[in-house]
Backbone as a ProteinNet text record, in pm:
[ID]
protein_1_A
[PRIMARY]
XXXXXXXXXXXXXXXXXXXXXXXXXXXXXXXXXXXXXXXXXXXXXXXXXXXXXXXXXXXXXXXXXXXXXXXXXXXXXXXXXXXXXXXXXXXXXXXXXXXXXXXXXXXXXXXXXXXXXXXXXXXXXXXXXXXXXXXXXXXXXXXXXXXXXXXXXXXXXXXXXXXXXXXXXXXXXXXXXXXXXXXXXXXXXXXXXXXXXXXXXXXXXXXXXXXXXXXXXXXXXXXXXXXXXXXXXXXXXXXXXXXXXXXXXXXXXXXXXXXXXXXXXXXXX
[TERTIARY]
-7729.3	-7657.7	-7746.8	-7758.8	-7830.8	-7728.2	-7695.5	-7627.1	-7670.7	-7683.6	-7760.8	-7682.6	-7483.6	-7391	-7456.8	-7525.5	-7554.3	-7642.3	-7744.5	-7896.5	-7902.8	-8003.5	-8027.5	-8002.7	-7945.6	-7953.7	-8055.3	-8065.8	-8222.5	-8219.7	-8145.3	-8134.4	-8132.2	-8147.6	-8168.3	-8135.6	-8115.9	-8117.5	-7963.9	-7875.1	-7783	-7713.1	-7680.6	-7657.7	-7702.6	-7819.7	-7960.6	-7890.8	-7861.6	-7842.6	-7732.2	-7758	-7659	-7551.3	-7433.3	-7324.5	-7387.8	-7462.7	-7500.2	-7593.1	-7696.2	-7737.5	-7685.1	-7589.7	-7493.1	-7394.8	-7342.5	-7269.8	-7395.3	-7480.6	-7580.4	-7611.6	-7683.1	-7693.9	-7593.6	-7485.2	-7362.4	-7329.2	-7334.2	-7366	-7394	-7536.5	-7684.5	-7673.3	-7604	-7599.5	-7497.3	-7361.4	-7216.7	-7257.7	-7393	-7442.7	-7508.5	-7524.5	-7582.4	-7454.4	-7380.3	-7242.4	-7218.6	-7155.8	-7131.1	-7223.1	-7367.5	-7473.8	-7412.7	-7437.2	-7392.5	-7272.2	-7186.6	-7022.5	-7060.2	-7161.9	-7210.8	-7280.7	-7365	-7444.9	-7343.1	-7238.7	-7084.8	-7003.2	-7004.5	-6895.4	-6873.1	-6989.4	-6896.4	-6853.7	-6850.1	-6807.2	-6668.4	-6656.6	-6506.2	-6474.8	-6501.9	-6419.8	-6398.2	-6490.1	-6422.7	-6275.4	-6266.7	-6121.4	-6011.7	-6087.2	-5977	-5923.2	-5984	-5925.7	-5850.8	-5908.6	-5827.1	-5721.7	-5736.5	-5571.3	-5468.9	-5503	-5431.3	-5346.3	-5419.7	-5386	-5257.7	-5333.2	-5248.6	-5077.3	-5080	-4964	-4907.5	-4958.7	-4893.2	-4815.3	-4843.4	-4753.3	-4655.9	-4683.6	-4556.8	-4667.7	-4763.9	-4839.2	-4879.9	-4879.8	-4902.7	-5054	-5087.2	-5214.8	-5221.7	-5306.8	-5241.5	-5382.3	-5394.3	-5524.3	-5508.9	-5592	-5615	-5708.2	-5698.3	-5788.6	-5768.2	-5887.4	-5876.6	-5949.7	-5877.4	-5937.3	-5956.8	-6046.6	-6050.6	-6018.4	-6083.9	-6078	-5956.6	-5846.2	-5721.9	-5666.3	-5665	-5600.8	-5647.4	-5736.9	-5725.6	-5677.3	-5676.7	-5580.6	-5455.5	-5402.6	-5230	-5233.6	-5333.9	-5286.3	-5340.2	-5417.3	-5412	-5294.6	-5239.2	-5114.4	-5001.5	-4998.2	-4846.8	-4854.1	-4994	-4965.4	-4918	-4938.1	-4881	-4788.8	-4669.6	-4509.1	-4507.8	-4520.5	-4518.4	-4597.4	-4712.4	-4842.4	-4771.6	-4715.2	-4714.2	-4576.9	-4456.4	-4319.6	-4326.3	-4408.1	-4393.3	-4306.3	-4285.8	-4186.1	-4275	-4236.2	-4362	-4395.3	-4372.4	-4416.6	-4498.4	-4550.1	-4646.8	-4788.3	-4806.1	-4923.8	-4936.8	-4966.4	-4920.3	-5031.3	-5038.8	-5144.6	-5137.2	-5192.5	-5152.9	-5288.3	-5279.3	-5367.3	-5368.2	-5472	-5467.8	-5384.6	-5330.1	-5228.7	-5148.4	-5059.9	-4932.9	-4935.5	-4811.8	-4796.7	-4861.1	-4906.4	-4915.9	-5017.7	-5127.3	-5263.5	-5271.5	-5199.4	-5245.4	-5290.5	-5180.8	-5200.2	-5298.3	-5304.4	-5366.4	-5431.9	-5560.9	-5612.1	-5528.4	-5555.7	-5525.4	-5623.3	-5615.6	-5795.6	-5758.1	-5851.2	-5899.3	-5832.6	-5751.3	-5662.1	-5698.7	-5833.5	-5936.8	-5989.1	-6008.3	-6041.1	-6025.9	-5878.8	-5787.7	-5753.5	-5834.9	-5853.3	-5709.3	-5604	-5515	-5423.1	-5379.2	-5273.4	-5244.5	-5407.9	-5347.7	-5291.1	-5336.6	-5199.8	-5109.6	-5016.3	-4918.8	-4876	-4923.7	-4896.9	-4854.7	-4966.4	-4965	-4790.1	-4807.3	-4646.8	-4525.4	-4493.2	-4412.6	-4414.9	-4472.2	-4431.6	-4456.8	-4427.7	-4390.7	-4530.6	-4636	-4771.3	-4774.6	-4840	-4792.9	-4966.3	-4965.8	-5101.5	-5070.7	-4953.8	-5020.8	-5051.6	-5026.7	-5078.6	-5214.8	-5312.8	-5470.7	-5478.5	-5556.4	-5559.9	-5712.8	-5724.4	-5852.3	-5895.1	-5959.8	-6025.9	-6125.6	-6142.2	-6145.4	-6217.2	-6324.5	-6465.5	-6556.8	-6644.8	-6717.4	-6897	-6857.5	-6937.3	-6922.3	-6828.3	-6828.2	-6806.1	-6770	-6766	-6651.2	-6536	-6392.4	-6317.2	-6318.4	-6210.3	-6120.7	-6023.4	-5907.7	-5937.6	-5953.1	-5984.2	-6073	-6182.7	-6199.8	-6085.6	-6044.2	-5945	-5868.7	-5796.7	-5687.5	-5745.1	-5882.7	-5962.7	-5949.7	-6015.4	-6004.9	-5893.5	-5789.7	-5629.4	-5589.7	-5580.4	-5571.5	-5650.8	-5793.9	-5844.8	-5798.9	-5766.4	-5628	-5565.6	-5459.7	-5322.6	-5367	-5462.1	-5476.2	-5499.1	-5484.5	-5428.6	-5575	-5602.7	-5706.5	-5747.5	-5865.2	-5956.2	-6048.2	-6068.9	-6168.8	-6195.9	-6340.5	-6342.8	-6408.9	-6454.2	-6473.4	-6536.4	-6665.8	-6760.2	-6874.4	-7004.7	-7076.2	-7190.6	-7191.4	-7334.7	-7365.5	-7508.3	-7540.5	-7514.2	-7489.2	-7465.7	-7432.3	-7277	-7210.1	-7105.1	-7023.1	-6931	-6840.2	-6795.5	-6642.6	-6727.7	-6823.4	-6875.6	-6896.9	-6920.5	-6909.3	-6811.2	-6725.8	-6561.9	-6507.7	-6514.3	-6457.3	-6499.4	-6375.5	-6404.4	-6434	-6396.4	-6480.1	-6513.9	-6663.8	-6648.7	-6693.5	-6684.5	-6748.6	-6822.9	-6970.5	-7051.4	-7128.1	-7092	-7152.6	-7204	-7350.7	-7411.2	-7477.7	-7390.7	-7436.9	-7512.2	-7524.2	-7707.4	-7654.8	-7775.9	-7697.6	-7577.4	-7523.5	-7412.2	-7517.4	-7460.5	-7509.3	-7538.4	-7363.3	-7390	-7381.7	-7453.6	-7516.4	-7392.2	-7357.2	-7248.6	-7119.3	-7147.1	-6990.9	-6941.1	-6868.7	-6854.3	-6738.5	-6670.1	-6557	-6605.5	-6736.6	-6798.2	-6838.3	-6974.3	-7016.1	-6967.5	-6890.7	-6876.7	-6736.7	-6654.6	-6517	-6509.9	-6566.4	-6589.9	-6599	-6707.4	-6716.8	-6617.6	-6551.1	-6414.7	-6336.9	-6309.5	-6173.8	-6177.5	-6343.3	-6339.5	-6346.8	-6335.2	-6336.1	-6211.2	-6126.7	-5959.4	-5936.3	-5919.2	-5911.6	-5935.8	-6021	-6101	-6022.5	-6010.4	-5915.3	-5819.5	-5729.7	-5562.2	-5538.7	-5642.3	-5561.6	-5628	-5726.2	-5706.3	-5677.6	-5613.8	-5514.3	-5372	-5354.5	-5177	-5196.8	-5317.8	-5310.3	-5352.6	-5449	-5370.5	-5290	-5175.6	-5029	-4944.5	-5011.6	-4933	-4838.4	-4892.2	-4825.6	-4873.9	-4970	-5005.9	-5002.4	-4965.4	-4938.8	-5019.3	-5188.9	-5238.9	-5356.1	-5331.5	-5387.4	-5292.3	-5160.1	-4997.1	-4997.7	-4900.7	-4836.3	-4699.3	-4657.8	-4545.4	-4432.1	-4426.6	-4373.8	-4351.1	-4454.4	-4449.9	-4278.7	-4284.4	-4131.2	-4172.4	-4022.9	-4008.8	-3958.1	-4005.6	-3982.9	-3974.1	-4035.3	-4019.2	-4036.2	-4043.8	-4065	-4174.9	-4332.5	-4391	-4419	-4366.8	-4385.5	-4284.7	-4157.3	-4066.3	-4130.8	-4172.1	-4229	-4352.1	-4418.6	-4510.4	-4456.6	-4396.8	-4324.9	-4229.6	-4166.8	-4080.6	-4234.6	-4403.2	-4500.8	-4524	-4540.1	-4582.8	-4439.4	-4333.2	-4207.1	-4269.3	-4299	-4342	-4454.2	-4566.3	-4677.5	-4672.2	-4576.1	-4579.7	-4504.5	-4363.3	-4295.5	-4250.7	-4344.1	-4319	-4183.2	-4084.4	-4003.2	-4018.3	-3925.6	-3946.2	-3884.5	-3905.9	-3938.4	-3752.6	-3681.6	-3518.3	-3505.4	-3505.7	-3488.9	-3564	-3705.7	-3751.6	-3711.4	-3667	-3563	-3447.3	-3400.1	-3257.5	-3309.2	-3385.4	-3422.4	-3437.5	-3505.7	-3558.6	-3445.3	-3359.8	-3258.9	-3125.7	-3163.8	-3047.6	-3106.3	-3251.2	-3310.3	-3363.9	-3425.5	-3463.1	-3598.4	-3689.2	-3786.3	-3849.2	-4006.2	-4106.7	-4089	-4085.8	-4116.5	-4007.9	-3885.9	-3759.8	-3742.8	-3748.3	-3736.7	-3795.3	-3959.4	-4033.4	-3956.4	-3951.9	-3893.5	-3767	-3689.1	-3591.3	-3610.4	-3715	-3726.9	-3803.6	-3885.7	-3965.3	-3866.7	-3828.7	-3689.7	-3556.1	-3594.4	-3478.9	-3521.3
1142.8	1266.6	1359.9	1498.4	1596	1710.6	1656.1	1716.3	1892.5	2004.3	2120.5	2153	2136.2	2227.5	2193.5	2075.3	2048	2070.4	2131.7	2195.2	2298.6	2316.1	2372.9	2510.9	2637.8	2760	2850.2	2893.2	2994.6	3103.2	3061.5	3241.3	3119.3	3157.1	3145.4	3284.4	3213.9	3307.1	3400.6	3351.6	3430.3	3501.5	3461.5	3529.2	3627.6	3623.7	3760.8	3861	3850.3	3968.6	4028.1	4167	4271.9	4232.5	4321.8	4314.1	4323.5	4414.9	4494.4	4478.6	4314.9	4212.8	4118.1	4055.7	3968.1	3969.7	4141.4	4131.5	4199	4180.6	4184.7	4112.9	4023.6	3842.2	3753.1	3815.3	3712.2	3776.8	3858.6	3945.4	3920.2	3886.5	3873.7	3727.6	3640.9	3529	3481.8	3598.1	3554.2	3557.8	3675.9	3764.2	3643.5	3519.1	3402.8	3323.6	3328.3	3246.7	3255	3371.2	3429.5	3377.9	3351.5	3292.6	3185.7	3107.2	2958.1	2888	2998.8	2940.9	2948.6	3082.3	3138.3	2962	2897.4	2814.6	2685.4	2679.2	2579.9	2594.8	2738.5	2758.5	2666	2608.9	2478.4	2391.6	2357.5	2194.2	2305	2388.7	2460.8	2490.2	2509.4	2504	2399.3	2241.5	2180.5	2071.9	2137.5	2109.9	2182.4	2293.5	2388.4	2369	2327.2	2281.4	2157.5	2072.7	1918.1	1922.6	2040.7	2095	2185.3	2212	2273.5	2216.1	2084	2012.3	1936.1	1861.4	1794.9	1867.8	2008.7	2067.1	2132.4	2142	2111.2	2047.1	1928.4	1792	1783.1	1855.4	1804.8	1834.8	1823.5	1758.8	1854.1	1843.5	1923.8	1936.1	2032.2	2035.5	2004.5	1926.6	1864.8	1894.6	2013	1943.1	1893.3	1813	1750.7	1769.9	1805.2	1835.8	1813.5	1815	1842.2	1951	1999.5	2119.8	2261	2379.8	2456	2459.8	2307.7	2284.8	2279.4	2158.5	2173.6	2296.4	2396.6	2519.1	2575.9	2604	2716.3	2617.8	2508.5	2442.3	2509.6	2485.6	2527.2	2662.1	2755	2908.1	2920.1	2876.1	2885.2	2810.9	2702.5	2703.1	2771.2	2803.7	2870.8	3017.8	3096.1	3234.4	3208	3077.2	3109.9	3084.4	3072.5	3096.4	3228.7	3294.2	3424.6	3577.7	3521.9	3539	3511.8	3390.5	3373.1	3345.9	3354.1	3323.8	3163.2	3079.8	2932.6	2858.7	2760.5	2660.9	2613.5	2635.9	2584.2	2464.7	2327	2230.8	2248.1	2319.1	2292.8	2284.7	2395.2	2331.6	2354.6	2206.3	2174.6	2143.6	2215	2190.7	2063.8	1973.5	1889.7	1870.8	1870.2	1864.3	1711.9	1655.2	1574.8	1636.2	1537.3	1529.3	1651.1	1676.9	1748.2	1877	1933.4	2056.6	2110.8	1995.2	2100.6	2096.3	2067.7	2065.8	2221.3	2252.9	2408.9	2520.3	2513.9	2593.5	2517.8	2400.4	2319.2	2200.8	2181.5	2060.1	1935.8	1842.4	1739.1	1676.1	1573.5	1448	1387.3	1323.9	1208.6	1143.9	1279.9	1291.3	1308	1334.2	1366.5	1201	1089	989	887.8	934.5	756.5	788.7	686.7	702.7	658.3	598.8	548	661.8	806.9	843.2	953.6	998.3	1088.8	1048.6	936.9	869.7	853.6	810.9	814.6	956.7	1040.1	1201.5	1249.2	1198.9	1220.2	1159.3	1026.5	943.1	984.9	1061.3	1173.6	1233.3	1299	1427.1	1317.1	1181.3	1139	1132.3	1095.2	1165.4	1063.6	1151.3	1011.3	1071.6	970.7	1010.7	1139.6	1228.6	1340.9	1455.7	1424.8	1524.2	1526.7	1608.3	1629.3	1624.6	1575.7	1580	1642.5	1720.3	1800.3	1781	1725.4	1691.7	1789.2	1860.3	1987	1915.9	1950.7	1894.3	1954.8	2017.8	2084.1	2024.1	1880.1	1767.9	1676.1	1708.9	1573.9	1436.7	1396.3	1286.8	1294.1	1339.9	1332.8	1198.4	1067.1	983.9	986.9	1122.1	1112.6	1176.3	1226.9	1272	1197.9	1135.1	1019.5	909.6	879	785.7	809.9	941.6	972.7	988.4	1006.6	1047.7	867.9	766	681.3	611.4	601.8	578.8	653.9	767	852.7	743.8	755.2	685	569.8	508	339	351.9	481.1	491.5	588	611.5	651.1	827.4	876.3	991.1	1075.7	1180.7	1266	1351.9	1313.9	1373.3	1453.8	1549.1	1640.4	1673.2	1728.9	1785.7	1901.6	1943.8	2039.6	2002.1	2007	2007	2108.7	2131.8	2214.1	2138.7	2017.1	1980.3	1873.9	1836.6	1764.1	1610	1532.3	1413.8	1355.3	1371.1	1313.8	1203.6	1148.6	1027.7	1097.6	1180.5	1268.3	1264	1305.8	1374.7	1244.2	1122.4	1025.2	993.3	1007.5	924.6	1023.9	1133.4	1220.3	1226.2	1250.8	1279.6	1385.1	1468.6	1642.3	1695.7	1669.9	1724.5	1866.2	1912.1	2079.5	2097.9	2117.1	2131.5	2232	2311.2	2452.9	2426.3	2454.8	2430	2566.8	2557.5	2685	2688.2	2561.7	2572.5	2586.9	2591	2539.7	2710.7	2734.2	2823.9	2888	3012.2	3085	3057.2	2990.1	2891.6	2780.6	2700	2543.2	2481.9	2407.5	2332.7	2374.5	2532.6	2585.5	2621.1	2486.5	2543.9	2617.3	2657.9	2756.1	2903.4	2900.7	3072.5	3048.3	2981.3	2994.3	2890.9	2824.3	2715.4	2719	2756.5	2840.3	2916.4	3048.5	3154.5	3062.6	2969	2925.9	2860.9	2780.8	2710.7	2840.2	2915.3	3005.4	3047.8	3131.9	3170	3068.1	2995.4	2841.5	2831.9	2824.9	2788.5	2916.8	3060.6	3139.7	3127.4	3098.4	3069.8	2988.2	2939.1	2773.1	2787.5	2852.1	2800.5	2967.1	3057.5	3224.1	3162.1	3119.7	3098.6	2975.2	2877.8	2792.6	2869.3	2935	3048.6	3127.9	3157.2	3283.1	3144.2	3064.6	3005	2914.3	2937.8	2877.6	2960.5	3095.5	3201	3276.8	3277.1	3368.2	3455.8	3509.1	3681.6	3759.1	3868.3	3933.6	4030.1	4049.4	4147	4183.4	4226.5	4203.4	4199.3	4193.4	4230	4075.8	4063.4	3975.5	4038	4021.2	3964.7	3887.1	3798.8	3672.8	3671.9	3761.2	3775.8	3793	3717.4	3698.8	3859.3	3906.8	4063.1	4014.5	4020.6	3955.8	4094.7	4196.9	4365.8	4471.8	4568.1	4698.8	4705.2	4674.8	4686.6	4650.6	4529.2	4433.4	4488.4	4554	4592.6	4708.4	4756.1	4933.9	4900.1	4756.7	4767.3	4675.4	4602.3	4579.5	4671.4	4803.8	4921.3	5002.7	5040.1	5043.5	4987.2	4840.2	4766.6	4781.3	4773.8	4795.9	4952.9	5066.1	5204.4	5167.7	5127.3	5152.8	5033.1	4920.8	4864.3	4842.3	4976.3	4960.1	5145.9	5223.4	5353.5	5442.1	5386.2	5407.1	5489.9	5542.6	5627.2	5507.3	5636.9	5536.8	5495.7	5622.7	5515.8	5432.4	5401.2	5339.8	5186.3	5215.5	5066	5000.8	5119.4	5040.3	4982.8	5014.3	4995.1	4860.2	4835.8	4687	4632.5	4661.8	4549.7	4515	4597.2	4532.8	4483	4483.9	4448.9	4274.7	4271.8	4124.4	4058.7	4165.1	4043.8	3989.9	4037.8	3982.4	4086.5	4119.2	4234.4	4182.8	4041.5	3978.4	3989.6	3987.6	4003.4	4103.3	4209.7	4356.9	4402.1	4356.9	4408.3	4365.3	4172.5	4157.7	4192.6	4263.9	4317.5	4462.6	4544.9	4692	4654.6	4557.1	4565.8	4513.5	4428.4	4368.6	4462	4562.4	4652.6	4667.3
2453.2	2421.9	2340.7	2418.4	2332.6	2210.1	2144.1	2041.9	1988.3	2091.1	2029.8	1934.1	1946.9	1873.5	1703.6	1709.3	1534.1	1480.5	1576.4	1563.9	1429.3	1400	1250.6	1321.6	1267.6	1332.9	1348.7	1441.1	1421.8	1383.8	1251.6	1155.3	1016.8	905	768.7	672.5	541	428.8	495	518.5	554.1	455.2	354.3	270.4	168	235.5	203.5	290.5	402.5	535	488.2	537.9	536	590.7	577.4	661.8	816	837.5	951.7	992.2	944.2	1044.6	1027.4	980.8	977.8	1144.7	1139.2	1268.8	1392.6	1328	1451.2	1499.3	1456	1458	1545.2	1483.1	1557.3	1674.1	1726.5	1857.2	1931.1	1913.8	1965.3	2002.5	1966.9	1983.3	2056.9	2058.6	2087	2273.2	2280.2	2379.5	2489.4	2457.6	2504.2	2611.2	2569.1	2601	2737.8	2782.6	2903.6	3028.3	3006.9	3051.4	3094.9	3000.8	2961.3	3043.6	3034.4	3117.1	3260.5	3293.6	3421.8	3534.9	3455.4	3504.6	3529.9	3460.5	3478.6	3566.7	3637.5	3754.4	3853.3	3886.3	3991.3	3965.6	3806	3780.4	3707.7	3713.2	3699.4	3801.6	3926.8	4044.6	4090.7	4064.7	4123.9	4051.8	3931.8	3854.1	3864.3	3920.9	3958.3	4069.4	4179.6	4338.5	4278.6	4212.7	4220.9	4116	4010.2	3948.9	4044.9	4161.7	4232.3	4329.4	4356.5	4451.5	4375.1	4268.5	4169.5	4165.9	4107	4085.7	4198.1	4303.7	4440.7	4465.6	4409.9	4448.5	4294.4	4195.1	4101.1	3998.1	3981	3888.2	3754.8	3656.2	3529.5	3449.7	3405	3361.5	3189.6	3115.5	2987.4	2947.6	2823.8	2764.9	2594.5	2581.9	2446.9	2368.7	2254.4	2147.6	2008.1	1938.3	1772.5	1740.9	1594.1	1522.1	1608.5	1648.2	1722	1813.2	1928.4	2080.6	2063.8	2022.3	2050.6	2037	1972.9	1886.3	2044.5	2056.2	2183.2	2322.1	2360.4	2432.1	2456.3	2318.3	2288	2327.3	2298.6	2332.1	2472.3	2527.8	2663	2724	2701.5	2736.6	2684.9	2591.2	2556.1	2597	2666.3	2729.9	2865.2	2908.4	3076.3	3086.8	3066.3	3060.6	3080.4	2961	2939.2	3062.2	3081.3	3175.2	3318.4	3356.4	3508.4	3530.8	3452.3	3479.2	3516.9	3446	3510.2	3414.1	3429	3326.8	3228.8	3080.2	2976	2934.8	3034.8	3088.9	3182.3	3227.5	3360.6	3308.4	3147.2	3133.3	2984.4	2921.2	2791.5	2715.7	2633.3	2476.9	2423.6	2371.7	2246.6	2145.3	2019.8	1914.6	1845.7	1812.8	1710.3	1584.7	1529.5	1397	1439.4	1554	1603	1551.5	1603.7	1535.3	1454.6	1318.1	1172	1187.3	1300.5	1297.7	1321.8	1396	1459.8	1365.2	1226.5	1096	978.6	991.8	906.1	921.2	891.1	932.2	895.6	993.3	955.1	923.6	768.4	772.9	840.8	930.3	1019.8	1147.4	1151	1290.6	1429.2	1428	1532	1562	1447.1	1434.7	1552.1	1553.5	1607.8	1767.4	1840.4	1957.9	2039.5	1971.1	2086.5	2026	1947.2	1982.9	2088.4	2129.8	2273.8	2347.8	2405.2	2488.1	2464.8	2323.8	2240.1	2303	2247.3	2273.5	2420.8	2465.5	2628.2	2710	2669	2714.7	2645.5	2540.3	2495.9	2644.4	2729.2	2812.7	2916.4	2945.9	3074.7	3179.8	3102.3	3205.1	3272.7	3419.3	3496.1	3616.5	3772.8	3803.7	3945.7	3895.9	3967.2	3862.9	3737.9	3627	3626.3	3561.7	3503.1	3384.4	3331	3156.8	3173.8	3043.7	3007	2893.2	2869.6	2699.3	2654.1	2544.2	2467.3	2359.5	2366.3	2252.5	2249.6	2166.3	2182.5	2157.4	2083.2	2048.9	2185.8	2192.9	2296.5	2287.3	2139.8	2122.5	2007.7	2040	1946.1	1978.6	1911.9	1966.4	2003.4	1932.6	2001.5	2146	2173.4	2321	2410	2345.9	2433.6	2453.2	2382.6	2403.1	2511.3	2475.8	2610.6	2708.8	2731.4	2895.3	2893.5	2838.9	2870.2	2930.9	2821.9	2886.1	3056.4	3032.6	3166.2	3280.1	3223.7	3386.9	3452.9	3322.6	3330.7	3420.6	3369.7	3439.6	3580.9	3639	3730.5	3712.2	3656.4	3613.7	3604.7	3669.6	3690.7	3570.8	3551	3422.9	3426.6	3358.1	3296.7	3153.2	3144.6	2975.5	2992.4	2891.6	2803.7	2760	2724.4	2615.3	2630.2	2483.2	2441.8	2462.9	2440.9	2485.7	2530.8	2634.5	2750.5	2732.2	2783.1	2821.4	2698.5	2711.2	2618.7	2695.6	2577.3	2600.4	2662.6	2645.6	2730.7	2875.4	2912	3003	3113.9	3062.8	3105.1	3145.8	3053.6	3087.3	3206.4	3196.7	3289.5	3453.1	3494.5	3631.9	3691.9	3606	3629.7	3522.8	3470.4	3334.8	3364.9	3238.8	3221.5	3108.3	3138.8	3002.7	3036.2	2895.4	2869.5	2776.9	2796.7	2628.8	2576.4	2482.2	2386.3	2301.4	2310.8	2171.4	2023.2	1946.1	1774.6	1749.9	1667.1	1632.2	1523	1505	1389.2	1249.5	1205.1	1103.4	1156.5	1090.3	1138.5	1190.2	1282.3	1289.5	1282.5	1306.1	1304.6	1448.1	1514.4	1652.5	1707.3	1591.5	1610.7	1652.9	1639.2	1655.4	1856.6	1892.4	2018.2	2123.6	2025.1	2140.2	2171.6	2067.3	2046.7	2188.3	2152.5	2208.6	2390.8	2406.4	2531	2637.2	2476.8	2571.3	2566	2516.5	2537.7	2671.4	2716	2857.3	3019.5	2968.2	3063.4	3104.5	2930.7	2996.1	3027.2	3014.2	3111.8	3228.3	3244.1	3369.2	3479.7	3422.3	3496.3	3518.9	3376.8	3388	3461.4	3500.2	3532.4	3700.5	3767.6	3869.9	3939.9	3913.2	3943.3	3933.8	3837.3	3888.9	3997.1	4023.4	4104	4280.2	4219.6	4390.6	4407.3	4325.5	4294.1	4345.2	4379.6	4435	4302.5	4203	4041.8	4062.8	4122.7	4124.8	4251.5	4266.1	4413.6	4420.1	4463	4461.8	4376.4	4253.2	4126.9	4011.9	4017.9	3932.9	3903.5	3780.5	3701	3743.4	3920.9	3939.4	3890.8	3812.7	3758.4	3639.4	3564	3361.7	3361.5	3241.5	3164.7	3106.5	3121.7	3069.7	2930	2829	2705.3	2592.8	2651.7	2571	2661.8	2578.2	2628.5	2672.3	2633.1	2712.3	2864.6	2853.6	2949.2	3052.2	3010.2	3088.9	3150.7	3109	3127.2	3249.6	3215.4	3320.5	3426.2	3444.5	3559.6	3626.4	3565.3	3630	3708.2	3647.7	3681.6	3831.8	3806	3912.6	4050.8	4035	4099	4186.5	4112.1	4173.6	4262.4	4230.1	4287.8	4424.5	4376.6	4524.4	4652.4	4613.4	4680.8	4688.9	4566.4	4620.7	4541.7	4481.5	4447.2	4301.7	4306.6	4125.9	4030.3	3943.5	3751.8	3748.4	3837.5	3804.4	3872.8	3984.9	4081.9	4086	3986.9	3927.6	3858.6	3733.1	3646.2	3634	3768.9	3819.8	3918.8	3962.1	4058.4	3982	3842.9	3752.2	3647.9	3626.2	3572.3	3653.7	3774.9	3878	3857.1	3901.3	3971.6	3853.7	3741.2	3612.2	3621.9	3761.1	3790.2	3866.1	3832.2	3941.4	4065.5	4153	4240.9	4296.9	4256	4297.5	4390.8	4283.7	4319.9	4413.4	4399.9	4494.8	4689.1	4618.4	4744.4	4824.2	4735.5	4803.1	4875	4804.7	4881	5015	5012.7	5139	5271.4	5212.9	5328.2	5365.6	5317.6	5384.2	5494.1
[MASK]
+++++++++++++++++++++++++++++++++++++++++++++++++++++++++++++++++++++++++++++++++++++++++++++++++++++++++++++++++++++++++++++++++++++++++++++++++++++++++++++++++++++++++++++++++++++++++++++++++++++++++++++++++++++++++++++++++++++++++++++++++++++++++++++++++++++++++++++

């Protein structure tokens, strides 16, 4: 295992630097990433076909993490309810040391390798689900653990990690490694490697909805109308794809409750 995320940083004296090479620096470096995810695209498409297939048949997308990795897990799952009108079981966050990890660390909750599975068998996981393990080291027990368990129970695996030939990457059946090289501050992988998983699970969980059939076009068809904005741009999307004025959208959309609805009722006249 080549460990870069712990590499000494190739900046010093940071607290010599201005504000204004401080956010230059971190820029200049954040500016590397995008690269990085770029050279990963096929070992993200091919989790993305075999999460598609999976939830075809029933199957749910689960990822697991501690500290950061888990934290952006949970928010990549908890926008697609909202994002794709899906049921907020279909694709589920979980963190080492639960809930209160999300606002607050937990000590040594990242440690203990048998409670992702613990976690995991809470939501019934079974082998047409995917589990995704979220590391940026690559070597978190609790998330090894549950990739391990998972492969037990049959149950289809992937990870997430920041750097080359690690233990996740092993255990996994589709891993994904983006290596972003040491972080600005030494060992802080909430900045580049952060930054790397966030656009990954974008990556993943926005086109697996869309060939789930959640998007019609380039529209968020399906978004839960949860406000005014959201209402305002689905009465939007209602006009431009079916032609109709601003009352007449607002009047489908509060008849049907849904863009997809609506839409499908003007075209079927």
């Amino acid at each position: 295992m080549e460990n870069t995320t712990e590499k000494e940083s190739y900046y010093n004296d940071l607290e010599k630097m201005s504000v204004n090479e401080l956010l230059t620096n971190i820029n200049q470096e954040d500016q590397t990433v995008p690269e990085a995810v770029k050279k990963s695209i096929p070992q993200i498409e091919a989790l993305v076909k075999i999460t598609v297939e999976r939830m075809e048949e029933g199957g749910r997308l689960f990822y697991i993490g501690a500290g950061t990795s888990g934290r952006l897990g949970i928010l990549d799952a908890s926008e697609c309810p909202p994002t794709f009108g899906v049921p907020f079981d279909w694709i589920v966050g979980l963190i080492a040391g639960g809930d209160t990890a999300i606002r607050k660390a937990v000590e040594f909750a990242e440690d203990d390798k048998r409670q992702a599975w613990k976690d995991l068998s809470e939501h019934g996981i079974n082998n047409k689900d995917v589990v995704l393990g979220i590391a940026a080291s690559g070597s978190t027990p609790y998330v090894i653990g549950g990739l391990e368990a998972a492969n037990e129970a049959g149950v289809t695996t992937g990870c997430l990690v920041c750097n080359a030939n690690t233990p996740m990457a092993e255990i996994a059946k589709f891993p994904i490694e983006v290596i972003t090289g040491p972080e600005f501050v030494t060992g802080s992988t909430r900045m580049k490697a952060g930054t790397a998983q966030k656009l990954v699970l974008n990556m993943l969980s926005t086109s697996v909805m869309i060939k789930l059939g959640r998007v019609k076009g380039n529209k968020m068809v399906d978004m839960q109308l949860t406000n005014t904005k959201l209402f305002n741009r689905g009465t939007r999307i209602i006009m431009e794809e079916t032609g109709v004025n601003q009352e007449k959208a607002n009047e489908l959309l509060e008849k049907y409750g849904s863009v997809r609805k609506a839409i499908e009722y003007m075209l079927h006249l």
